[in-house]
C-alpha positions in Angstrom: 80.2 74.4 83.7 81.0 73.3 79.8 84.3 72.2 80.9 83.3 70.6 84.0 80.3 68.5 82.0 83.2 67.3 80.0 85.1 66.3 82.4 82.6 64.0 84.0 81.5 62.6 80.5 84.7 61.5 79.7 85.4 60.1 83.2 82.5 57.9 83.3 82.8 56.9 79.5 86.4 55.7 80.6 84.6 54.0 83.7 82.4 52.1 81.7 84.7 50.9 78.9 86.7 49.2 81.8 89.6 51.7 80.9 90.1 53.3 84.9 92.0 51.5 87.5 91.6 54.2 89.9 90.2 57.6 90.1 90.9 60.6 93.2 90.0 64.2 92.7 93.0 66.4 93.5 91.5 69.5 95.4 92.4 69.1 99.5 95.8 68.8 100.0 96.9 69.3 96.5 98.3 66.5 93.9 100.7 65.4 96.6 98.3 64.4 99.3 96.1 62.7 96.4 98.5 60.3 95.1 99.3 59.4 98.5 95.9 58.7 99.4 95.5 56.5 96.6 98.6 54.3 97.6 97.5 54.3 101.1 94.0 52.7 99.8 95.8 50.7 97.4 98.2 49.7 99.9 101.1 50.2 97.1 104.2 52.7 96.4 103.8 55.0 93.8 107.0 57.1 91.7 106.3 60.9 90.7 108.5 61.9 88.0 108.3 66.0 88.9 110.3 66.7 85.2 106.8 67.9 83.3 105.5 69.1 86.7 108.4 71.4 87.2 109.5 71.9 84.2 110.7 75.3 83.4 110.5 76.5 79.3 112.7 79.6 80.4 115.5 77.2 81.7 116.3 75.4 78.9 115.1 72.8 81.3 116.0 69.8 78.9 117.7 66.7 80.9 118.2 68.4 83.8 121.1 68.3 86.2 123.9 67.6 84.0 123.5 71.1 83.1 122.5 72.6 86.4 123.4 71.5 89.6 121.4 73.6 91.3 118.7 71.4 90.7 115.6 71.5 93.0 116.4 74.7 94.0 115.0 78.1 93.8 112.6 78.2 90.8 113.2 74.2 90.1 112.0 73.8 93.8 109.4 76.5 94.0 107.8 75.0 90.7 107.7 71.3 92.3 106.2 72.8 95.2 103.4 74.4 93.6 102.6 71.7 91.3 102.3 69.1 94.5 100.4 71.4 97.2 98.1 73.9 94.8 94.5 72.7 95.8 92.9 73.0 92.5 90.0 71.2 90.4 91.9 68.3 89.0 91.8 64.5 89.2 94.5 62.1 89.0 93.6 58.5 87.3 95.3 55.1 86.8 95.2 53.5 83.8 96.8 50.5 82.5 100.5 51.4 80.8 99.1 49.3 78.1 95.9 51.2 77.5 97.8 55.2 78.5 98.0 56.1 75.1 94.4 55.8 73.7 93.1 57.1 77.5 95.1 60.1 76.8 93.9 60.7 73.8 90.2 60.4 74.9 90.9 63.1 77.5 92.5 65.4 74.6 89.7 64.7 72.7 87.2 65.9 75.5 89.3 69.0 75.6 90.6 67.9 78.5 94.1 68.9 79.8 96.3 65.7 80.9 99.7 64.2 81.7 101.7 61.4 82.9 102.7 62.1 86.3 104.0 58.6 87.6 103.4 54.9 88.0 102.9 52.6 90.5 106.1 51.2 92.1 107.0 47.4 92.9 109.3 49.7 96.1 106.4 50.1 99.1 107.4 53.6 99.1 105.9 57.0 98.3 109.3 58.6 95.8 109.8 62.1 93.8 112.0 62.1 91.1 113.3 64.6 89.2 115.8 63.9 85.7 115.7 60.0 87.0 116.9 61.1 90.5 114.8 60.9 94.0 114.4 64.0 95.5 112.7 62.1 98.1 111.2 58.8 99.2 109.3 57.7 102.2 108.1 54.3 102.8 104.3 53.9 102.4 103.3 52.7 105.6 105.4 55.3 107.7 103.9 58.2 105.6 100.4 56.3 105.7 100.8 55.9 109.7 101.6 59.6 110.4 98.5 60.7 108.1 96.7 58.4 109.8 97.6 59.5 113.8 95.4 62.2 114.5 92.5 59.8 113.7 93.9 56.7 115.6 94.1 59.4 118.9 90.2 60.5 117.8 89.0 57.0 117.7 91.1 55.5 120.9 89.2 58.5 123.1 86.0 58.4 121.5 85.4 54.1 120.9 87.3 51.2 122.6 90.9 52.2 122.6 92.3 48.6 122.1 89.8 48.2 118.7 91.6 51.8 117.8 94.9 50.5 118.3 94.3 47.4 116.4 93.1 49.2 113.3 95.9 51.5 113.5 98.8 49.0 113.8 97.0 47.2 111.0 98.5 49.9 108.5 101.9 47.9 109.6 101.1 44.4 107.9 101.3 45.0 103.8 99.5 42.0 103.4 96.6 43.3 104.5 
């Protein structure tokens, strides 16, 4: 409860002093499924860099695969994994690069645990990188269209399919 309190003091001091851009909680789905949603609002790609993420202490995990090919393998992979899917309290934030420093020293402050995990990207694409490397990279609107399917088919059977279809294929135009 203490560390919760603090949590939403800080988070609403931030809001106030015009210092967040944009704020998701990271439980469903895991930190994965949150940033995409937030560049599916924001209709705009978004880079992970998965090097604090995944990063190993026992490896010697310094600048990556130079050193070890073998990168995104075994542990390397099993780490990424479980830093993008655990469904645990958490909450991811934008800030302005500008502003990162003195935001993450707020949240430090407040006892509250927090890293840079990515930027947005100019790229309309959803990408992973790990030592400056994409381990994977999607474009937005193909990722936002498959997460968005299952509702598209809920909506086309339960109101006026053609209004359905036109929201759907609306996910298409970037401009929007």
């Amino acid at each position: 409860p203490q560390a919760l309190r603090a949590f939403f003091t800080c988070i609403r001091a931030l809001a106030r002093d015009g210092l967040l851009l944009a704020y998701h909680d990271r439980s469903d789905g895991g930190l994965f499924a949150t940033v995409c949603e937030m560049a599916f609002a924001g209709r705009a790609g978004v880079t992970l860099n998965l090097d604090l993420l995944a990063y190993d202490a026992l490896a010697l995990d310094v600048d990556g695969s130079e050193r070890r090919p073998e990168l995104m393998q075994g542990r390397d992979l099993d780490r990424a994994l479980r830093a993008l899917f655990a469904e645990e309290l958490g909450a991811v934030i934008q800030v302005r690069a500008a502003e990162r420093n003195s935001v993450l020293a707020r949240l430090r402050e407040a006892g509250l645990a927090a890293q840079l995990i990515g930027a947005p990207s100019a790229r309309d694409e959803i990408r992973l990188v790990r030592s400056a490397k994409a381990v994977f990279a999607a474009p937005r609107v193909e990722l936002q269209r498959a997460w968005a399917e299952t509702t598209f088919h809920m909506q086309r059977l339960r109101d006026d399919p053609d209004c359905a279809r036109e929201e759907f294929d609306r996910i298409l135009d970037a401009e929007d």
